[in-house]
N, C-alpha and C positions, 0 to 999 in steps of 0.2 A: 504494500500500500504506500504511495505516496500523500505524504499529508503536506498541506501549502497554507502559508496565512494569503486572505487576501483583504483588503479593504472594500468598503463597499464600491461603488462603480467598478471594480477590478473584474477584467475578465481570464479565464483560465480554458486554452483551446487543445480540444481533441482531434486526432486526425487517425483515423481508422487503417489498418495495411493497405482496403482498399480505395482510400483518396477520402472517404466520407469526412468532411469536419463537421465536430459539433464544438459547442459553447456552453462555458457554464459563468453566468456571472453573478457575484454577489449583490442581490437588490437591492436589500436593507437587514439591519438588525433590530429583532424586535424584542417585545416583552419589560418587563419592570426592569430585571436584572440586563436587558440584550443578549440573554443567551440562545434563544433563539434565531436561526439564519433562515431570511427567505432570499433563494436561489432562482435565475431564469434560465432555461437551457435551450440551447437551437440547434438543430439538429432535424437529420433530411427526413421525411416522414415513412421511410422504411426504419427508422430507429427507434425498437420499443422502448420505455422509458416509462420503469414501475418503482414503486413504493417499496422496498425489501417488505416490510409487513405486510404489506398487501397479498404479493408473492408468495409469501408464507403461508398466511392465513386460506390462499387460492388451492394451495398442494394440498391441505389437512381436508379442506373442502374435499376435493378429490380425491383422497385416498379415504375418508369414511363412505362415501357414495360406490366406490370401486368393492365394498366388501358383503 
């Protein structure tokens, strides 16, 4: 894993083996404390872009229905 600080407006660019770039920028920091980060990301619309929890919570779906 690479971990990067960025500041807000900063952006941080991905580029896939096969040319695809995406983008990730830091929007703003939110909440009482700023611990919160809200993130924008751009990227071609062949590139899925899930929620790790969600993900998770999608498999348990699927494997209780699978039994």
């Amino acid at each position: 894993m690479l971990a990067l600080s960025r500041n807000v407006g900063e952006v941080i660019v991905i580029t896939t083996p096969a040319g695809e770039v995406m983008e990730v920028e830091l929007v703003a920091m939110t909440g009482a404390s700023r611990r919160q980060a809200r993130i924008g990301i751009s990227a071609p619309k062949s590139v899925v872009i899930e929620r790790k929890e969600i993900v998770g919570r999608q498999k348990l779906e699927a494997n209780s229905v699978n039994r």
